[in-house]
C-alpha positions in Angstrom: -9.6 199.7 73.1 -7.6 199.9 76.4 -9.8 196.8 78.1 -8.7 195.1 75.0 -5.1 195.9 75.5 -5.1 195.2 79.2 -6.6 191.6 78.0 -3.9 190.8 75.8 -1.3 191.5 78.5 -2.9 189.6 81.1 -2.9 186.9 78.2 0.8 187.2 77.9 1.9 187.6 81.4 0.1 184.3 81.8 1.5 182.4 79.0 5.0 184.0 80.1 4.7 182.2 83.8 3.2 179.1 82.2 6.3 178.6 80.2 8.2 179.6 83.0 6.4 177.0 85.3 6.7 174.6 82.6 10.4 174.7 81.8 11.2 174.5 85.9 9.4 171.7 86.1 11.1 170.5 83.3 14.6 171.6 84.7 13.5 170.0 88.3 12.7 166.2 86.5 16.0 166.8 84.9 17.7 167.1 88.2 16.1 164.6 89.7 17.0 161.7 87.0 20.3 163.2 87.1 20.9 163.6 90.7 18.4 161.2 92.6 17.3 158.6 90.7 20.3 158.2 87.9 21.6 155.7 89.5 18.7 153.5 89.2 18.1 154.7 86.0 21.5 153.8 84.3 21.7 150.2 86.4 18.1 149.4 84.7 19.4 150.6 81.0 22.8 148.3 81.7 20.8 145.1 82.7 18.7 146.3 79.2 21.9 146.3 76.8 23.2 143.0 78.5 21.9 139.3 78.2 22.7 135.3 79.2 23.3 133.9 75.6 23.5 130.3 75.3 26.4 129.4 72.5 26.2 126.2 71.5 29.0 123.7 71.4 30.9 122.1 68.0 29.2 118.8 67.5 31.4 116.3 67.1 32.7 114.6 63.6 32.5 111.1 62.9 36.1 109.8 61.5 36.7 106.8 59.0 38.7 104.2 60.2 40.7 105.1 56.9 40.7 108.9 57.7 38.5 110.2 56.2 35.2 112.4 57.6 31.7 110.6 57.0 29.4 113.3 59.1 30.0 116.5 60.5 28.1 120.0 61.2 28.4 122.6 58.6 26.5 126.1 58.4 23.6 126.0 56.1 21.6 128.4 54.9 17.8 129.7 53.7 18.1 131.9 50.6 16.1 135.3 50.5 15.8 137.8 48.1 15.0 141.4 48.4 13.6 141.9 44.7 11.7 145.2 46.0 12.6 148.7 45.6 13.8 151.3 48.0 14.7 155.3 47.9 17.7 156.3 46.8 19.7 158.1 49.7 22.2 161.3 49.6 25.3 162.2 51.2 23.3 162.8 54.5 21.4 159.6 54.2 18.3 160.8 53.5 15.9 160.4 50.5 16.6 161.8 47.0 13.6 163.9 45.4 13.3 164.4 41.6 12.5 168.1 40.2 8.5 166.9 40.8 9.5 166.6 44.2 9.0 163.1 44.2 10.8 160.2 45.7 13.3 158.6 43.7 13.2 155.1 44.2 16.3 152.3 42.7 15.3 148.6 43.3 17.5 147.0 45.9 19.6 145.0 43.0 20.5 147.3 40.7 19.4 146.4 37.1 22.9 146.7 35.3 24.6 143.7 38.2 20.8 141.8 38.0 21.0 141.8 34.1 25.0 140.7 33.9 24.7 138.5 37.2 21.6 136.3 36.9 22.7 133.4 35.1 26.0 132.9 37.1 23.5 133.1 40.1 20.9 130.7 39.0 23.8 128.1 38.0 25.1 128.5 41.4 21.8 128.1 42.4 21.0 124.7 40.6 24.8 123.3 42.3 23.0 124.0 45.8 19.8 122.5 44.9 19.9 120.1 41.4 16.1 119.1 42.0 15.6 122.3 39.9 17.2 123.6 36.9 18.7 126.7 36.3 16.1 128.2 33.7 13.6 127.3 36.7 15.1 129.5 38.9 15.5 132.1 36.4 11.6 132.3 36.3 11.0 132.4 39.8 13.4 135.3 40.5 12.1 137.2 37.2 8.8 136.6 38.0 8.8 137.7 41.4 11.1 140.8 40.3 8.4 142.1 37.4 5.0 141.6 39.7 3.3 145.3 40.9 4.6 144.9 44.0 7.8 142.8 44.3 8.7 140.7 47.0 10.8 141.8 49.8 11.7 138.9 51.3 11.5 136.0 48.6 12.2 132.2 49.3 14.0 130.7 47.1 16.2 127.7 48.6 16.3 126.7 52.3 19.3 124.6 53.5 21.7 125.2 51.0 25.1 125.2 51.5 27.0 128.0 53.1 29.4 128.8 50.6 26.9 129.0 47.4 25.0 131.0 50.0 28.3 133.5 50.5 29.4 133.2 47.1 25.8 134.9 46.0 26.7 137.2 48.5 30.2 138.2 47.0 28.1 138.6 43.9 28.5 142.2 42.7 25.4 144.2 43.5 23.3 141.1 44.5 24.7 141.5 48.6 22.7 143.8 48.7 19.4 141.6 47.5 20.3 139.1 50.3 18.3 139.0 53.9 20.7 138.3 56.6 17.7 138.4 58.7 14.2 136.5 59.0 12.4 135.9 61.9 10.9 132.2 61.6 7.7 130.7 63.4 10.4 129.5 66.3 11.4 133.1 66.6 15.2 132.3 65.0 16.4 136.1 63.6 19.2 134.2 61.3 18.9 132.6 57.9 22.3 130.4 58.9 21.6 127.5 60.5 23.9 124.4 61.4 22.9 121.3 60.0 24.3 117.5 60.3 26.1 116.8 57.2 27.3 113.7 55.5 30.0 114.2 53.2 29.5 111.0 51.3 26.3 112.1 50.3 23.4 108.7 51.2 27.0 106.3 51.5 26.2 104.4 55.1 23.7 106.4 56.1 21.6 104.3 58.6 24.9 103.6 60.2 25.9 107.4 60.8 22.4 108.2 62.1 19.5 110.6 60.9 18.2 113.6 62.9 14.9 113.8 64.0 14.1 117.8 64.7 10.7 116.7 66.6 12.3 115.3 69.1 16.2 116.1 69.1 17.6 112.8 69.1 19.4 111.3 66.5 19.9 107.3 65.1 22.7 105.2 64.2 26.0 106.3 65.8 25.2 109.7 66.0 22.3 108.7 68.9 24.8 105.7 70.5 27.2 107.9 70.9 25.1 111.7 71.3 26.7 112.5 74.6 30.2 112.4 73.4 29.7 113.9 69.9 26.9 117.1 71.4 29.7 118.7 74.0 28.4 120.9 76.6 26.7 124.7 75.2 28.3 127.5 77.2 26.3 130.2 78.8 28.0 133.6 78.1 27.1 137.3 79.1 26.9 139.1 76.5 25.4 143.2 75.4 23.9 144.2 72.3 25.7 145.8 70.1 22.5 146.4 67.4 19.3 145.1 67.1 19.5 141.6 67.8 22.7 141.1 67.1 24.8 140.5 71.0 28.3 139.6 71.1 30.0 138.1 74.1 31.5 140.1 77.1 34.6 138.7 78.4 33.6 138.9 82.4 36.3 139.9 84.8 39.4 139.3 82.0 38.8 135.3 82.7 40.0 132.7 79.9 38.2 129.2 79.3 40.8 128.0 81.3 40.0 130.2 84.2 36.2 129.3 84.0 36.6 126.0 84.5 38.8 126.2 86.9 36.4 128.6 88.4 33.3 126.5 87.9 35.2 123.3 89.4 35.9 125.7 92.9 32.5 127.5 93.0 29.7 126.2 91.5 27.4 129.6 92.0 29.6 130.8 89.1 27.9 128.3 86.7 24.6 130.2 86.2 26.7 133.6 85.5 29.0 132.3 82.9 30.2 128.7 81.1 32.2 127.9 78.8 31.6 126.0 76.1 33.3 122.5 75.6 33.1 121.1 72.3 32.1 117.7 70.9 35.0 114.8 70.5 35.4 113.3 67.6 34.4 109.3 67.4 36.2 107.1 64.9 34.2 104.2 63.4 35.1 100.9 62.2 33.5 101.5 58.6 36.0 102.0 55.9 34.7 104.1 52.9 36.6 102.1 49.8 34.9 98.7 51.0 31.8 100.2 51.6 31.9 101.8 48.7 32.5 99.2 46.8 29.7 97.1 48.5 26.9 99.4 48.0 28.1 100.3 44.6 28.1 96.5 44.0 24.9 95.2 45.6 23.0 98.1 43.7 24.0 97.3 39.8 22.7 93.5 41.2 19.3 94.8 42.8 18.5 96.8 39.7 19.6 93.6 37.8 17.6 90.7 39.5 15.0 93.4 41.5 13.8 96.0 39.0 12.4 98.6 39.9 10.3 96.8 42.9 9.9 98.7 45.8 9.4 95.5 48.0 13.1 94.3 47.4 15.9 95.1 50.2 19.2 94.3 50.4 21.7 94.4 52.8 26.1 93.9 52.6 28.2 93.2 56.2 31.6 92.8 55.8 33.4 91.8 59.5 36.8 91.2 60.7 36.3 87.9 62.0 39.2 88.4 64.8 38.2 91.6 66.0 34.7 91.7 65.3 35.0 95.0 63.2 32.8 96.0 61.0 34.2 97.5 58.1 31.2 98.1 55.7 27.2 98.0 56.3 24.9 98.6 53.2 21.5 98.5 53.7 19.3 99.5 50.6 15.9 99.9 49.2 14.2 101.5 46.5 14.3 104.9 46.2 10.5 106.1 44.5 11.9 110.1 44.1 15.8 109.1 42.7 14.9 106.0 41.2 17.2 103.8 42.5 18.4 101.7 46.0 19.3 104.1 48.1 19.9 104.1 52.3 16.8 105.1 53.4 15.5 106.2 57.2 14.4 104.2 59.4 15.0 101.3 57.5 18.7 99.0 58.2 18.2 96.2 56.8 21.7 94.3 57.9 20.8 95.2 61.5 17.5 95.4 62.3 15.4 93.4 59.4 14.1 89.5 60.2 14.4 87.3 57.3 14.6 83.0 56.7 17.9 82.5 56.0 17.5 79.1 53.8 20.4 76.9 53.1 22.8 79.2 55.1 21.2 77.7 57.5 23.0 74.5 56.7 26.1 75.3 57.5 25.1 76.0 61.3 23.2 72.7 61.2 26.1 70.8 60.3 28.1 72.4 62.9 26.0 71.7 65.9 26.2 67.8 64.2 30.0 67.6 64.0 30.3 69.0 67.0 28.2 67.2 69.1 28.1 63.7 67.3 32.1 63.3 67.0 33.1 60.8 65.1 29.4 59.3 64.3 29.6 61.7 61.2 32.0 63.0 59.3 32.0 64.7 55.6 32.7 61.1 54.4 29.3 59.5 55.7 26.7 58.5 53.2 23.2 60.2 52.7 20.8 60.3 50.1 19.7 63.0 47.9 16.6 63.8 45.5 13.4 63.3 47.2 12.6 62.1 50.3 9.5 61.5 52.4 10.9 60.7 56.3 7.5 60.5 57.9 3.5 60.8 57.1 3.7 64.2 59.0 6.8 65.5 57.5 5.5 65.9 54.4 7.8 65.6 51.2 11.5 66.8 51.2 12.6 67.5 47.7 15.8 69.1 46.5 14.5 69.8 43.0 16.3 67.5 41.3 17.0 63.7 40.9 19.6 62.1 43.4 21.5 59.5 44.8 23.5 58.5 47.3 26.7 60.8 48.4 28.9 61.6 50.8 28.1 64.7 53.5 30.4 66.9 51.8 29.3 66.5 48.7 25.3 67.1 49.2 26.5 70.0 51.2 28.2 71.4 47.8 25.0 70.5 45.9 22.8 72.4 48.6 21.2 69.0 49.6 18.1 70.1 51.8 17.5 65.7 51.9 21.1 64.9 53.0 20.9 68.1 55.7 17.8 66.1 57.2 18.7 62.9 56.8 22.0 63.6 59.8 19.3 65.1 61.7 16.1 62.8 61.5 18.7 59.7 62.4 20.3 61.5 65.6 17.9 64.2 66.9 14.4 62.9 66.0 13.9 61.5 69.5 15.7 64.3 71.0 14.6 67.4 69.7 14.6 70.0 72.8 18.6 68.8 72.6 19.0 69.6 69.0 17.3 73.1 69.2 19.7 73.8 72.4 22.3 72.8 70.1 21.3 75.3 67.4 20.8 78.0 69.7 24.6 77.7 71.6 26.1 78.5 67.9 23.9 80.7 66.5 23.5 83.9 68.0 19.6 84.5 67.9 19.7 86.9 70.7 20.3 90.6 70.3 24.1 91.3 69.9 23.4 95.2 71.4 25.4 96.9 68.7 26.4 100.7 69.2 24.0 101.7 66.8 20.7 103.3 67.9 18.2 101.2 65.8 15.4 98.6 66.3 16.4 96.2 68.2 16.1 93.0 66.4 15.9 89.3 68.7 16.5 86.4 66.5 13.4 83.3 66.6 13.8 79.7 66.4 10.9 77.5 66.4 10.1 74.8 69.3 10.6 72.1 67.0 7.7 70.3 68.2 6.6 68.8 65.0 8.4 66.2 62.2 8.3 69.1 59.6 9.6 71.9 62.0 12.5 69.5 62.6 13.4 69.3 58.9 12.7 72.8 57.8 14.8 74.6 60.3 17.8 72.2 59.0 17.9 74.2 55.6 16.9 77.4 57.1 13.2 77.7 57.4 11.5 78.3 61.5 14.3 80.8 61.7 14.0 84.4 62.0 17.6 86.0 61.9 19.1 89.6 60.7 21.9 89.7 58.0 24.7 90.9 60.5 23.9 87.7 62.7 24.3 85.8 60.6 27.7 87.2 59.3 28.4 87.0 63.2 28.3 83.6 63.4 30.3 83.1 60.0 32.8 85.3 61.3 33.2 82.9 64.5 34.0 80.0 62.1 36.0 81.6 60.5 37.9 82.8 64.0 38.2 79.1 64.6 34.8 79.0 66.9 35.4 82.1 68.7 32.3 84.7 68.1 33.5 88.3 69.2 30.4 91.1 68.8 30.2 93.0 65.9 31.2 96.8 66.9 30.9 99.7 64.9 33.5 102.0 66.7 37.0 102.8 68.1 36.5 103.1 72.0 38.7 105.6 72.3 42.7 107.2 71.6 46.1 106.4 72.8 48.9 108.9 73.9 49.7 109.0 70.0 46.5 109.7 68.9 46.0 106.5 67.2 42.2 104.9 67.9 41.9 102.4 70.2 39.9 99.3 69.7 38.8 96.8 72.5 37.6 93.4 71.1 34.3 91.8 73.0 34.0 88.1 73.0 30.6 87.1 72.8 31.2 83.3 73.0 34.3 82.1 73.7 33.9 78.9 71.5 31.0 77.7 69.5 32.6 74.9 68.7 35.7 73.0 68.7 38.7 74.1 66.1 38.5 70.6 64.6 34.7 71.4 63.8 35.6 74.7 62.5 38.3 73.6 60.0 35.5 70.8 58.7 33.1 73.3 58.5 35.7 75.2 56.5 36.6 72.7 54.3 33.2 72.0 53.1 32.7 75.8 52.4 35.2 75.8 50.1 33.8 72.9 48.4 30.7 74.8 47.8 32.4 77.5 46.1 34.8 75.2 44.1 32.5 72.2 42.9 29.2 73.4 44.1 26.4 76.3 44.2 28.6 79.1 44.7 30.9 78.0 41.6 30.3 81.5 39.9 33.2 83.0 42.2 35.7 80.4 41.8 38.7 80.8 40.6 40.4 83.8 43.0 43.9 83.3 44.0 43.3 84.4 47.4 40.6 82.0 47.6 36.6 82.2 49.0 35.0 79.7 51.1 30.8 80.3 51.4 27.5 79.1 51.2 24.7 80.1 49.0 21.0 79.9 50.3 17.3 80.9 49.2 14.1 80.8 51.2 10.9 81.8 49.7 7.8 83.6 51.5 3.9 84.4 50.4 1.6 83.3 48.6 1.3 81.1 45.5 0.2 84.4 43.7 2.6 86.2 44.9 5.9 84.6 46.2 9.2 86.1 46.7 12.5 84.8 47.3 15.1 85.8 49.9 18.4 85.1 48.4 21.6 85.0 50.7 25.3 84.4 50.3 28.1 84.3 52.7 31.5 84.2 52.5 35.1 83.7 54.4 38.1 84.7 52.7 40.8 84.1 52.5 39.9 80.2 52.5 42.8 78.8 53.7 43.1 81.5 57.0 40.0 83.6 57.2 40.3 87.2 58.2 37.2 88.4 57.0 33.6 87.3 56.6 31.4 89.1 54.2 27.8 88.6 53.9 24.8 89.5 51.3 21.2 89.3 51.3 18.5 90.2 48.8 14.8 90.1 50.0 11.8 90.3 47.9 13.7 88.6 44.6 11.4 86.7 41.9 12.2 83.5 41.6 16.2 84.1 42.1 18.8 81.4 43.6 21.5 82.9 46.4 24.5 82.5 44.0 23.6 85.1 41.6 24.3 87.5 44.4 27.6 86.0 44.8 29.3 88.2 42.8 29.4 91.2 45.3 31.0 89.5 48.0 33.4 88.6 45.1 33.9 92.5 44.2 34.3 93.4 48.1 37.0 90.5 48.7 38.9 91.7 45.7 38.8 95.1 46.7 39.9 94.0 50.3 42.6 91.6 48.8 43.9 94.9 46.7 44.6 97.3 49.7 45.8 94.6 52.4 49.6 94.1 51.1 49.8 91.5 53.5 47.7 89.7 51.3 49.4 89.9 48.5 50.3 86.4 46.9 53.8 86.2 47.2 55.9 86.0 44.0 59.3 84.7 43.5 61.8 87.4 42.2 63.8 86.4 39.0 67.4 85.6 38.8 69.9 86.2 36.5 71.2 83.5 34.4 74.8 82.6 35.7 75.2 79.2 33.6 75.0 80.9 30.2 76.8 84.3 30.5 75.6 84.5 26.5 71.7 85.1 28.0 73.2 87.4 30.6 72.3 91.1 30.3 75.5 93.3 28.7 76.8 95.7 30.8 77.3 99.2 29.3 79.9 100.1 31.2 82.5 97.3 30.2 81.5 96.3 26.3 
């Protein structure tokens, strides 16, 4: 009995100076992160808490020349619903037990705010996304909410806009269904994400640009003009204030202002703190009521003449002919999901798609002619119409109906390809290198370098080597061309020979604010102004007594030129159909041209009609055009006519 006593307080004594050992050791460790090594301790949990955060700078917006904002960046964000349960929590935070002793559990939304909220959410839900209907998203939230084992993190839209996004979150009870945070396969924490915008929905969308996220470069204006609209993303140091959430630490009391000065002096600064410098706004020639109008307009004629054919294109460019503006640019095809023409990627047809221009053609032959031949030809000389052979290699020219014999001006109203060839085979058959140089100084067949980033599209003309090469390329066939050259070279006519370079933006602001614009004068004459009035007055003959005689009739007055080329196979042939335009005829300001390709079996002038729409919608917000109207006078010889005046009966 006392051996087992004496054990148990050996036992003890040794447990008692175990502790003992233990809590000095303890105490010493203590002491020594305190007192030796705290120091390094609290420096290493510091650097820990803080953090170089790169904040990213306001891209830029791109401005209307009317005002009004075509693209900008605007928060967007991925929908996700917590549709799972989770305990309920007391007035110390912690779990709530039943009288079982078990866990009670509330789901995330309560039932009485999912019950009176859902619909209101689902129709908020169909505004952010219509490709689904409300009932649709009623079935996917119920039937995620009703499996075993609801979702925690549901999908439901990604990209919608921010405020449907906030307004589900204002929704009572259903905050608290909404993640604020999902970590993605790029290792993003946040469900809002900025995204480039266009606030006119699909209106002159190749012209704005499209983002490609593979390789962070965008088209259209947007990549022209990236290093303007992106800024410069500032590098801030910032500590944590929760899990993954870090807000920036203003270092040393220094202001933007101070940075910059600071980074200017000292460049070692740079890599501790930068500030950020946003985007600048670019303003761009395109006004939104003309193009509008011309997309609006070329699309109720595509589904007219086209169809639903998803080979058809067609393309609007409406220029000021003394600044080389351009004020609209449609380019459409067919949509397969909306059903309809719509801009699509990748795929401007007024800047970047090679067609055969036909009998627009005509109009730069004949210029080249009067130009170069003087008084040899004028729009009163003779040539034959109909059908005509010119040599055994040439092959038969037709113009699809009987002729005869008429004056210049007159087969080019008609849309004579015989009379076109006729001028050329009597002057240029012996020289034909000359006649193709002459073609070539008028018509701009090289790249005009826009300042959009899009294919680049060179212009082809063909050697004119052979007898039929030499007649087709007088009414438009051996030449490759895009829409917007060709309204280039109409617009120089128009300017009286002078070709200035199409241009899609203001180059900058003066000390007003008000955009600047510098003109760029590709050629300085094509011709003389004596060939440019001709070619002038024999436009207007084709929209008064010839092809385009659909749009006579304005009182401002259209001069143009209808033409149609035809490509493929006999099995399956389609028709490019073209019309441009100057108006007004009498003094040209602006040159509007439209193309259609892929038409069955469909003449240039039934397009007509929407360079008729844009003009009048031009003609109706340019005062200055306004046909000027004499004001009435009262009627002094019979004072009996005269109005009474009330004031003396």
């Amino acid at each position: 009995m006392k051996t087992d006593k004496t054990r148990m307080s050996h036992l003890t004594w040794f447990a008692l100076i175990l502790m003992v050992l233990s809590g000095g050791c303890i105490v010493f460790c203590l002491i020594r992160t305190q007192a030796v090594q705290g120091e390094m301790w609290r420096s290493k949990g510091g650097e820990r808490e803080k953090m170089l955060q790169t904040v990213l700078a306001h891209r830029g917006d791109i401005v209307s020349s009317n005002g009004m904002v075509m693209a900008t960046t605007m928060p967007v964000c991925d929908l996700y619903l917590d549709l799972g349960s989770s305990p309920r929590l007391g007035a110390k935070r912690q779990p709530m037990h039943d009288s079982h002793g078990r866990v009670i559990m509330d789901t995330v939304i309560r039932d009485k705010y999912y019950k009176k909220h859902l619909t209101a959410v689902c129709r908020i839900l169909h505004k952010a996304d219509p490709s689904r209907t409300a009932t649709q998203y009623r079935q996917l939230i119920e039937r995620e909410r009703h499996k075993k084992r609801p979702g925690r993190c549901v999908p439901i839209i990604k990209g919608m806009p921010y405020s449907y996004w906030r307004e589900i979150c204002d929704m009572e009870g259903w905050g608290k269904g909404v993640v604020h945070s999902v970590l993605d396969a790029s290792g993003n924490s946040s469900v809002i994400k900025y995204q480039r915008v266009h606030t006119y929905g699909r209106m002159a969308e190749n012209c704005l640009g499209f983002y490609n996220g593979e390789c962070d470069t965008y088209t259209g204006l947007d990549g022209s003009y990236d290093s303007t609209l992106r800024g410069q993303d500032g590098l801030y140091l910032c500590r944590r204030l929760t899990r993954g959430v870090w807000i920036p630490m203003d270092w040393n009391g220094m202001s933007n202002r101070e940075i910059k000065e600071l980074e200017a002096s000292d460049s070692s600064n740079v890599t501790i703190r930068k500030a950020v410098v946003d985007g600048t706004n670019i303003v761009t020639t395109i006004d939104t009521r003309y193009q509008d109008v011309a997309e609006s307009s070329l699309r109720r004629y595509m589904r007219q003449y086209c169809g639903a054919d998803p080979v058809s294109s067609g393309a609007v460019v409406l220029m000021e002919v003394a600044t080389g503006k351009v004020l609209a640019c449609v380019s459409l095809r067919w949509d397969s999901m909306a059903h309809n023409y719509y801009e699509r990627r990748d795929a401007n047809v007024a800047c970047s798609y090679l067609y055969q221009p036909g009998s627009v053609f005509k109009t730069v032959a004949y210029t080249a002619m009067f130009d170069d031949l003087g008084e040899k030809l004028d729009t009163g000389t003779v040539v034959p119409t109909g059908t005509k052979t010119f040599s055994a290699a040439s092959g038969v020219i037709s113009d699809g109906e009987g002729g005869d014999n008429v004056s210049t001006i007159t087969a080019f109203a008609r849309s004579s390809n015989v009379g076109v060839c006729q001028v050329a085979w009597d002057n240029y058959r012996e020289r034909r290198p000359y006649f193709r140089d002459q073609l070539a100084m008028r018509f701009p067949l090289e790249n005009l370098d826009i300042d959009l980033k899009t294919p680049k599209a060179n212009g082809r003309l063909v050697s004119l080597r052979y007898d039929r090469e030499l007649l087709n390329v007088c009414y438009g066939y051996g030449v490759s061309c895009t829409p917007l050259q060709v309204a280039t070279f109409y617009a120089a006519l128009g300017n009286g020979g002078r070709m200035m370079k199409p241009q899609f933006s203001y180059t900058g602001r003066d000390r007003r604010g008000k955009p600047q614009y510098e003109p760029v004068v590709l050629r300085d004459s094509i011709c003389s102004r004596a060939t440019a009035r001709t070619m002038l007055a024999m436009l207007r003959g084709v929209v008064e007594n010839g092809t385009g005689n659909n749009i006579k009739g304005t009182s401002y007055g259209i001069a143009g030129k209808t033409g149609t080329a035809y490509r493929g196979t006999d099995n399956t042939r389609y028709f490019d159909a073209t019309f441009a335009g100057l108006f007004p005829a009498d003094k040209p300001r602006y040159a509007c041209v439209v193309v259609v390709m892929g038409v069955h079996k469909i003449h240039g002038r039934q397009f007509a009609p929407v360079v008729k729409e844009v003009a009048d919608c031009v003609v109706a917000t340019q005062r200055s055009m306004w046909p000027t109207f004499i004001p009435e006078t009262p009627n002094t010889e019979n004072p009996s006519t005269s109005t009474p005046n009330p004031s003396n009966p």
